[in-house]
TITOR-543051 format. One record per residue: x, y, z of N, C-alpha, C in turn; residue in three letters. Coordinates in steps of 0.2 Angstrom, whole numbers, plus 5000, padded with zeros to 4 digits. Example, Ala and Ser with C-alpha at 12.3 -4.5 7.8 and 13.67 -1.06 7.14 Angstrom:
BEGIN
506649725039506249785039506649845039ALA/506449895035506849955036506450005039SER/
end
This chain:
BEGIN
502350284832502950284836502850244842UNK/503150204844503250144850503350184855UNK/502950174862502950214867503750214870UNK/504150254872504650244875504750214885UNK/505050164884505050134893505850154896UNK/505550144901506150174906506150144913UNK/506250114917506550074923506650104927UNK/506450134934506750134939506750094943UNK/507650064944507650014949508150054957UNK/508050024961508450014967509049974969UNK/509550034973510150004974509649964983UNK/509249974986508949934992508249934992UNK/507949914995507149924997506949984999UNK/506450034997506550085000506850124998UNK/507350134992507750194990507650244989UNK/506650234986506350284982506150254976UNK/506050214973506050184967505150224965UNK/504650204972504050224971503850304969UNK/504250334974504150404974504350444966UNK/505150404965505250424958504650424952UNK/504550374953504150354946503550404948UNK/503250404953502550464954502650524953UNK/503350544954503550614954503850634946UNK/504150584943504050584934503550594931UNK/502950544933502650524931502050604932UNK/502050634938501650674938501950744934UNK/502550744933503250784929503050794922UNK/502950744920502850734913502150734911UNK/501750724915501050734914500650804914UNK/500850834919500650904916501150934912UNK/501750914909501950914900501550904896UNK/500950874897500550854891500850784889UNK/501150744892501550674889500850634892UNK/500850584888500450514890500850484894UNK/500850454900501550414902500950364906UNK/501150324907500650274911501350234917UNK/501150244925501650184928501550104927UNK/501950064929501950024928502149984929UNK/502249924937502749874941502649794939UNK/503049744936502949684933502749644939UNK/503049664944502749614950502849664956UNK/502549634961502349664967502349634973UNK/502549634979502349594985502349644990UNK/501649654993501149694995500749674998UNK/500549695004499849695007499449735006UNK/499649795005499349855002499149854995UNK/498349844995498249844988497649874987UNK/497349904980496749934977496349904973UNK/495749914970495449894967495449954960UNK/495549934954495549954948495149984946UNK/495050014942494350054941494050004937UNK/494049954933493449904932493549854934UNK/493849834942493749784945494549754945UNK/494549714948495249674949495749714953UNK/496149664956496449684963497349714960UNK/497749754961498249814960498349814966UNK/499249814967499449854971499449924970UNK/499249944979499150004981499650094979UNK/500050054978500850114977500550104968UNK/500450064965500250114958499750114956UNK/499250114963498550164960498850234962UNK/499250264965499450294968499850334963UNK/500050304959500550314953500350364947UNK/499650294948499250304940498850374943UNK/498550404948498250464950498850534950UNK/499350514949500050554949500050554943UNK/500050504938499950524928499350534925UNK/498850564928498150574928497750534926UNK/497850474929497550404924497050394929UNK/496650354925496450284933496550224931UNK/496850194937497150144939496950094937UNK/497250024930496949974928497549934932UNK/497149864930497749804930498149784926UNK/498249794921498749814917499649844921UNK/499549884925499949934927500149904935UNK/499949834935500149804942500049734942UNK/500349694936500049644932500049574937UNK/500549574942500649524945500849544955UNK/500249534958500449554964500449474968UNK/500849514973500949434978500949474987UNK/500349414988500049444994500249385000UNK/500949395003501149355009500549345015UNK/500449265015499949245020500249205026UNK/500849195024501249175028501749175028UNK/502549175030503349155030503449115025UNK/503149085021503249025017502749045012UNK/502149075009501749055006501549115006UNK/500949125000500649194997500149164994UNK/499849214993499149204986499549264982UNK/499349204976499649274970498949284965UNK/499249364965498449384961498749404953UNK/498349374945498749384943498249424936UNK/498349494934497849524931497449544935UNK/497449554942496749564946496349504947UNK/496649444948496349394949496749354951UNK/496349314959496949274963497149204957UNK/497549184957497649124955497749074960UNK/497849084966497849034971498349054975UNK/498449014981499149024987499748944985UNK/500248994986500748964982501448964987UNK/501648924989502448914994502848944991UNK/503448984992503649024987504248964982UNK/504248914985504548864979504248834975UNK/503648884974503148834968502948894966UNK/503148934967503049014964503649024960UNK/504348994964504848984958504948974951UNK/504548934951504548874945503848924942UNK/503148944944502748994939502849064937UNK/503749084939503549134936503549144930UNK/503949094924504149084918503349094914UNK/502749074917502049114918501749164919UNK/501949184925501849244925502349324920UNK/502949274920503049334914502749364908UNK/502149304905501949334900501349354901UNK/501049354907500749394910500949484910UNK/501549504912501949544913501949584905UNK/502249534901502549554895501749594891UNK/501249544893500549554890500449664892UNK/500449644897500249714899500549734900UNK/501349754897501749804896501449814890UNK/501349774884501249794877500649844877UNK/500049824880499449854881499649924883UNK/500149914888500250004890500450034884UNK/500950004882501350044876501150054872UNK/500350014869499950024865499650094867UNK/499550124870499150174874499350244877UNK/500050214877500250304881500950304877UNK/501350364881502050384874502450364879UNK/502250364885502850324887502550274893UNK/502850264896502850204901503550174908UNK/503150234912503750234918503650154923UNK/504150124923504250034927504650054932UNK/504350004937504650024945504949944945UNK/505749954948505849884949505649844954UNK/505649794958505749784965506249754969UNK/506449794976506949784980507549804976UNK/508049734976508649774972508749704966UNK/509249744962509049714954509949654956UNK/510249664962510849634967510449554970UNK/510149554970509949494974510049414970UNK/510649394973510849344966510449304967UNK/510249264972509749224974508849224971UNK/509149274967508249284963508349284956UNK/509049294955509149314948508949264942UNK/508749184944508649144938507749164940UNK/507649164932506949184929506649234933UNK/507049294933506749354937506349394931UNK/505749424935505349474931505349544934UNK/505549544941505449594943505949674943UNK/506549624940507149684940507449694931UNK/508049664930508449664924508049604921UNK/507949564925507549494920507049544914UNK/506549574916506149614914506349664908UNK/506849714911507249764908507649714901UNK/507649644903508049634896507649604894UNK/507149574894506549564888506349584884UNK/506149664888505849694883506449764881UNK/507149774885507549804880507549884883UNK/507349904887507249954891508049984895UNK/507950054895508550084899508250084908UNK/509050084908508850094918509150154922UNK/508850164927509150224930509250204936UNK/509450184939509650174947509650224951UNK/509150214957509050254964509450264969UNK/509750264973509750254981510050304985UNK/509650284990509550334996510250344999UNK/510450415000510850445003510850435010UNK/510250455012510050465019510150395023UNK/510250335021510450295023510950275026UNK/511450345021512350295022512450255016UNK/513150275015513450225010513150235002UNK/513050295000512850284996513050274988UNK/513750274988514150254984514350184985UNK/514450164990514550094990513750074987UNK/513250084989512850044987512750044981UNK/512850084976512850114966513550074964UNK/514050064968514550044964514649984966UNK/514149934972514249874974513549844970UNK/512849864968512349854963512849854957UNK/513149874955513449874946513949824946UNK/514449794952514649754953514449694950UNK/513749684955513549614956513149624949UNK/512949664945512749644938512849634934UNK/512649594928513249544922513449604918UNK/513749584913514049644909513449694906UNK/513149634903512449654898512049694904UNK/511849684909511449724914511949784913UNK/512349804917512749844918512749904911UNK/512749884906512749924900512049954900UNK/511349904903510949934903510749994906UNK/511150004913510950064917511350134914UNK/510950174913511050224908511050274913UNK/511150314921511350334926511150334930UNK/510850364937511050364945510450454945UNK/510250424949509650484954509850454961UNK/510150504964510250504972509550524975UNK/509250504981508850514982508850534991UNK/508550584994508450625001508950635004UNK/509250694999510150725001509850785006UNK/510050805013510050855015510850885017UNK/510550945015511151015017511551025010UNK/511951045008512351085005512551054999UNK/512351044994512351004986513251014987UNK/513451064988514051074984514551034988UNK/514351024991514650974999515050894994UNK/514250874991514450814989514550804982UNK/514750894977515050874972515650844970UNK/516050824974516850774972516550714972UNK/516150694977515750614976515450614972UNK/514950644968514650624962515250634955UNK/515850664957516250684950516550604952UNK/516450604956517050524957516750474954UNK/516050484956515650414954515550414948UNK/515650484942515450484936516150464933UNK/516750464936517450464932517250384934UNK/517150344940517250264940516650234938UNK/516350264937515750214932515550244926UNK/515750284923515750324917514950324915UNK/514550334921513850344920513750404923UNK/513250454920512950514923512550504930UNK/512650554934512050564940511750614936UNK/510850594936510550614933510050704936UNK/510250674944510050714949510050694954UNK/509950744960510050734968509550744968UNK/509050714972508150744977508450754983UNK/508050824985508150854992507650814997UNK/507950795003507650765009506950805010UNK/506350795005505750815008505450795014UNK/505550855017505250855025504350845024UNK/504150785029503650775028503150755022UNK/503550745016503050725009502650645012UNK/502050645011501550585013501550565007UNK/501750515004501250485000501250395002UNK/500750345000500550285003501250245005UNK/501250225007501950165009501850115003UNK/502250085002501850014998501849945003UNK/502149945007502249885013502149905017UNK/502849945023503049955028502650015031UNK/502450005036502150045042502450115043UNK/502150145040502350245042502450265049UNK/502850255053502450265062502550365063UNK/502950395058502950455058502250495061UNK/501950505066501550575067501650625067UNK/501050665065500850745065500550775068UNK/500550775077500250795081500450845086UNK/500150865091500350905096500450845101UNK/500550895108500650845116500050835117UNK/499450895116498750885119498250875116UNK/498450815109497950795107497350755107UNK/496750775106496150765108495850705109UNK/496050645104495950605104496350545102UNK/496250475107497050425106496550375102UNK/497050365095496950275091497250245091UNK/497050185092497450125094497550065088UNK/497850045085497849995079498449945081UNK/498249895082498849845084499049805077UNK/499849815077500049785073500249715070UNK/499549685067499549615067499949565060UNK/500449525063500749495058500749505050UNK/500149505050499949525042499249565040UNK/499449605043499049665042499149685035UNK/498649705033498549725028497949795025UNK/498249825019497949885019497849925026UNK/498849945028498749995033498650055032UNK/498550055025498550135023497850155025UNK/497350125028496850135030496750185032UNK/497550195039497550235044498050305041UNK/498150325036498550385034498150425038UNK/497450435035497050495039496950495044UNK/497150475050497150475058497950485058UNK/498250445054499150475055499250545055UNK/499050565051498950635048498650695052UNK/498250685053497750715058497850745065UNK/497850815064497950865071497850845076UNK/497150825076496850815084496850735085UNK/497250685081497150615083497850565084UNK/497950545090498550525091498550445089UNK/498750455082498950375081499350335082UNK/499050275088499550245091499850155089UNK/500350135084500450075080500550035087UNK/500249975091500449945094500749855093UNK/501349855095501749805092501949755097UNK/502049715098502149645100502549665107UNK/502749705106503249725112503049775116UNK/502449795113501949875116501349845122UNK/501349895124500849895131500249935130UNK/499949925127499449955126499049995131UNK/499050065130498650125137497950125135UNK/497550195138497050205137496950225131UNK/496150215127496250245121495450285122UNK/495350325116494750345113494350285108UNK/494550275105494750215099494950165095UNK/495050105096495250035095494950035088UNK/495450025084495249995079495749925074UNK/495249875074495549815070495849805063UNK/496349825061496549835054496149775050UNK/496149775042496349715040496849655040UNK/496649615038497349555039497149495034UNK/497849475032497949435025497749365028UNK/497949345035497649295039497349305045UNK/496549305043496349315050496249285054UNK/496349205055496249165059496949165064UNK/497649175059498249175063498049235067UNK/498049305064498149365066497549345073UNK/497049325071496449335079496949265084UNK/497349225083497649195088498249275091UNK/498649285086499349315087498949385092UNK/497949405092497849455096497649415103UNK/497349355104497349345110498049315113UNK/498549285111499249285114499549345118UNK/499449415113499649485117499149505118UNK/498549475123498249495127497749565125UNK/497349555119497049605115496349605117UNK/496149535120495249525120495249555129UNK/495749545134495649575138495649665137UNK/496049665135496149765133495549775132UNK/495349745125494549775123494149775127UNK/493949725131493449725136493649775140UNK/493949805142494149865151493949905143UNK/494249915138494249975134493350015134UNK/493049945131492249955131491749955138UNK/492149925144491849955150492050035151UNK/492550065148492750115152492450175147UNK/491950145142491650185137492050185129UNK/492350175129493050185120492550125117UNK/492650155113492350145104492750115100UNK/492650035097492849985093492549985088UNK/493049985082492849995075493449915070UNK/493249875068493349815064493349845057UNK/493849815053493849865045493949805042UNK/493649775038493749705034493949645039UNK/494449615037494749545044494749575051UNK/494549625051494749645059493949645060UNK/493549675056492749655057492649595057UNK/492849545055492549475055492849435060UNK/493449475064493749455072493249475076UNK/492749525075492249535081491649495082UNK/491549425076490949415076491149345080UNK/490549285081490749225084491149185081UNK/491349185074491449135071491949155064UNK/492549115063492849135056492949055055UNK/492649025047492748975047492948945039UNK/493548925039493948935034493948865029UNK/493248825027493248755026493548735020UNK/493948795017494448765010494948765011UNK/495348815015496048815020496048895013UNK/495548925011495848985007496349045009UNK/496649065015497049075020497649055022UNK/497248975026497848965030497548885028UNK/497648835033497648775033496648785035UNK/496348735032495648715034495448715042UNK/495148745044494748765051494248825052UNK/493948815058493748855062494048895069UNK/494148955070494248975074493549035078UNK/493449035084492949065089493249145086UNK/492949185086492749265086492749275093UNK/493249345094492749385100492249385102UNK/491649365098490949375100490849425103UNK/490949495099490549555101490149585096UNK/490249545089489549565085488949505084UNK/488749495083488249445080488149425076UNK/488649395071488549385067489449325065UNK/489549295058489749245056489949255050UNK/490549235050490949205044491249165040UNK/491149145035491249105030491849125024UNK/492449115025492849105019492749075013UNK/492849125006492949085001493449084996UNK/493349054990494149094985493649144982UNK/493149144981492849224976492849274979UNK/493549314978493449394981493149434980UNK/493049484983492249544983492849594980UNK/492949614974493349674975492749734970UNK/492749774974492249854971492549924975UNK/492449944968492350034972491650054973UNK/491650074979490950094982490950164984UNK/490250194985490250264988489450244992UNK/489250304997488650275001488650355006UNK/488350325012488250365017488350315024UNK/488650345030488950315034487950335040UNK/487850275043487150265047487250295055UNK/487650335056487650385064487550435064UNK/487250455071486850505072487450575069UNK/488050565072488550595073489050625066UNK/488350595062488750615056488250645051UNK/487850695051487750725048487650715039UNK/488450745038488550735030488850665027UNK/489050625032489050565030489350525023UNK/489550565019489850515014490350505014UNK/490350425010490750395012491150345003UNK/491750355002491750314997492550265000UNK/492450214994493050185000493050094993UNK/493350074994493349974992493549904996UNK/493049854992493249794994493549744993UNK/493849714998494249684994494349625000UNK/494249575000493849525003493549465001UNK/493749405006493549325003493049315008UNK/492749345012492249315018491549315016UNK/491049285017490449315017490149305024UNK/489849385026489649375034488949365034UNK/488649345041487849335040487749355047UNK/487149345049487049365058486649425060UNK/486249425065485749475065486149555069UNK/486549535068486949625069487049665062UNK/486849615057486849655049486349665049UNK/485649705055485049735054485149805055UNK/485549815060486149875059486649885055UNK/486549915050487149905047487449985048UNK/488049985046488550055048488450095043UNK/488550045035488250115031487750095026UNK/487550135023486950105017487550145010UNK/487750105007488250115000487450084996UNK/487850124989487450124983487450024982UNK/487749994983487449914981487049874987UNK/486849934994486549884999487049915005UNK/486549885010486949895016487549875016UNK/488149885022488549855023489249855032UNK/489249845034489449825038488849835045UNK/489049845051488549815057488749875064UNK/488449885067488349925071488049905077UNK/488449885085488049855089487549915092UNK/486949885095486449905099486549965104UNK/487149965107487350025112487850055108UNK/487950055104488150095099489250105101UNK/489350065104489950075106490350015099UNK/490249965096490549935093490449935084UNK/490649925080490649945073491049905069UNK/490749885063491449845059490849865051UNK/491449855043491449855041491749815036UNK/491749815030492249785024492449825022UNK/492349915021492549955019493249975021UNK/493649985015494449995016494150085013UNK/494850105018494850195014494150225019UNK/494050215024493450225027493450315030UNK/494150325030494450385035494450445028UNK/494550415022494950455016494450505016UNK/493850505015493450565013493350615021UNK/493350695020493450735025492550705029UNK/492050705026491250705029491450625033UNK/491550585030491450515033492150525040UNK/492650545037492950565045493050565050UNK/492550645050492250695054491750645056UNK/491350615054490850565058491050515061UNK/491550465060491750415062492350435070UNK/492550495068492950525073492450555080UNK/491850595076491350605081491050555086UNK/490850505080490550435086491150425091UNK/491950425091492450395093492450475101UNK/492150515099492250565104492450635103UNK/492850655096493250705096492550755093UNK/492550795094491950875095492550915087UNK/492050925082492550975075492850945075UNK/493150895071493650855068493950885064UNK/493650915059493950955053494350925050UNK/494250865049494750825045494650845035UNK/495250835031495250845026495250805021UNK/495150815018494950745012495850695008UNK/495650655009496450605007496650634997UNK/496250624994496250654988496850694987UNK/496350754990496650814987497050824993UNK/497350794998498150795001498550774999UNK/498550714995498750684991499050704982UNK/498550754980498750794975499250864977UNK/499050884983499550904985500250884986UNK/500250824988500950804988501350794982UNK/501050774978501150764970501250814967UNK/501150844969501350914965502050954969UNK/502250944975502550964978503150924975UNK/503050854977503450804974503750794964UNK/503350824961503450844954503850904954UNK/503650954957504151034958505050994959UNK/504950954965505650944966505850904960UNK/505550854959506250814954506350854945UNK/505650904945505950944938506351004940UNK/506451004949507051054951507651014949UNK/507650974949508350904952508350874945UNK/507950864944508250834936508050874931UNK/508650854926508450874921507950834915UNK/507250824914507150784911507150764905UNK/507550804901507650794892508350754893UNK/508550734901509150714897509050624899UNK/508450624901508350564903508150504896UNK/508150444895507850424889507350394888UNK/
end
């Protein structure tokens, strides 16, 4: 029997689209279903490494641990990774295919479709069913010729749709009845109902509007999601700035927010954290005193290490490290600390060199062969006892320089990132550096904080997924979905 697929798309960006399909997806899987997620295209900075290699957006490894999978490339066939307002590197199967201006991305998606279609079939081949996440909205007339991402997709391969959107926005009927508008008759027939989603207060409140919405679109609401206070699970893009702290808390982190930052999910675990004030510093921000600076990734590091000395970053750092505070570099932010990033194919950006802070010793070189692995190891500080550490790469540099005689950790394939001499500076390649409770506890130790007691990202994360599956098999009824 041919696994059955199912669509959720969005009436905006952000409606929910990701959360639903984790929250089915994990609904269904402790039913004993095979379900596997599944997004045709993606544009993300936030990205993982697959369990046999190859690069995936971030929100459906996230997915695939919500349907008790592990994450292939299959399940995130075509991701596009903005390197600049105009241009992106597209990765396609877990492999960049190169940087592409998006008017020349126009014209390949009719290629990457069958990328798409490839590994919807593989899924189908495989599990009994098959949850697909649209992106953005399936309204956007300006994309509609050779769209893969929304109804283009859905009508390929023949699939029903359920359409999302967020309440908490405002307007929530306008948006369901202004989406079905804009789509052609044939779409429209495909949307088989409506999931409201972050309804706070009193359901009964807004039963006339759902009875309204079902008598003028002669489609079911399938169900209302309640406004979960607090549910964490990864962003796929946009920056969480929500924290979880007290007034007196222990210790302050600093991550400036750079044009194209990337894998900021880095930092969930200090977002998260009791005793850690995470503070997102943005173009317009003033940066105060901190405990801890650290340098995200970035999709362009040579622009992003300009965009940090224009807002006045390499002065902050020095008074930061005069005044004692601790600098940690995490992929493109480690390779901003060294003397040198030099780009001599333009893999990035346009062909050059640009000077590094020079506060590690050390040097890098841009190429197009990415480093992507899952790694696990033990972190090299006094301050950390238990020390492990697992985490992935995901990366086109190769660094060299006698700061790599210190390395920060020793992982099962060799050392890996650098550790200066007075011990106040630190970089790495390792992404997910904070996710394990032992490596935390120690990185947060070196930074200052005494008992960290941080908790492991996993199983915070399984918790959320379960909390998040209780509510939609509250909300929905699932037998009546198709």
């Amino acid at each position: 029997m041919p696994a059955r697929t199912l669509m959720i798309q969005g009436t905006t960006t952000d409606a929910g689209k990701s959360t639903l399909v984790a929250g089915l997806g994990r609904a269904w899987s402790r039913r004993g279903v095979s379900v596997a997620p599944f997004k045709p295209q993606n544009m993300s900075l936030n990205s993982a490494v697959a369990v046999y290699g190859g690069e995936i957006a971030r929100a459906q490894a996230v997915q695939a641990q919500a349907c008790g999978l592990d994450p292939t490339i299959d399940m995130s066939p075509v991701l596009i990774k903005p390197s600049s307002d105009t241009g992106a590197q597209v990765i396609v199967h877990g492999l960049a295919v190169g940087a592409m201006p998006a008017s020349v991305y126009q014209d390949y998606r009719s290629t990457a479709m069958q990328a798409v279609l490839a590994s919807h079939r593989r899924l189908c081949e495989r599990h009994e069913r098959v949850l697909v996440e649209g992106a953005g909205s399936p309204a956007e007339i300006n994309l509609r010729e050779n769209d893969i991402a929304n109804m283009g997709f859905a009508e390929a391969v023949d699939c029903p749709v359920v359409l999302v959107a967020d309440i908490d926005k405002g307007g929530v009927f306008a948006h369901i009845v202004g989406t079905l508008e804009l789509l052609s008759a044939s779409e429209r027939d495909r949307v088989c109902g409506f999931v409201i989603n972050r309804f706070r207060g009193d359901i009964g409140l807004l039963q006339s509007g759902l009875d309204w919405l079902e008598a003028r679109t002669g489609k079911p609401v399938f169900g209302v999601l309640e406004y979960l206070q607090g549910l964490h699970l990864e962003a796929e893009d946009a920056i969480d700035s929500d924290q979880r702290r007290d007034v007196d808390t222990p210790l302050i982190a600093q991550v400036p927010v750079l044009p194209r930052i990337s894998n900021h999910t880095d930092f969930d675990a200090l977002r998260l954290h009791p005793k850690v004030d995470l503070q997102w510093v943005g173009p317009g921000d003033t940066p105060g005193p901190a405990d801890l600076i650290v340098l995200p990734g970035s999709k362009n590091v040579r622009a992003d290490l300009a965009w940090l000395r224009e807002h006045g970053w390499p002065e902050h750092i020095r008074r930061h490290l005069r005044y004692g505070g601790r600098l940690l570099g995490i992929c493109g932010g480690y390779q901003m600390l060294g003397h040198m990033i030099d780009d001599p194919d333009g893999v990035e950006d346009t062909p050059g060199r640009t000077a590094g802070l020079g506060l590690l010793d050390l040097t890098t070189e841009l190429h197009a062969d990415k480093q992507l692995q899952n790694v696990a190891g033990k972190l090299c500080l006094q301050q950390c006892p238990d020390g492990a550490v697992q985490g992935y790469r995901i990366h086109c540099g190769r660094t060299t320089g006698d700061a790599l005689a210190r390395p920060l950790m020793q992982l099962e394939d060799g050392p890996d990132g650098a550790l200066s001499a007075d011990g106040q500076i630190a970089g790495s390649y390792l992404h997910g550096l904070f996710d394990t409770a032992g490596a935390c506890d120690g990185l947060l130790g070196w930074a200052g904080l005494v008992q960290a007691a941080s908790e492991d990202q996993h199983g915070l994360r399984e918790q959320q997924l379960e909390r998040l599956a209780d509510a939609v098999e509250q909300a929905i009824d699932l037998e009546r979905l198709p």
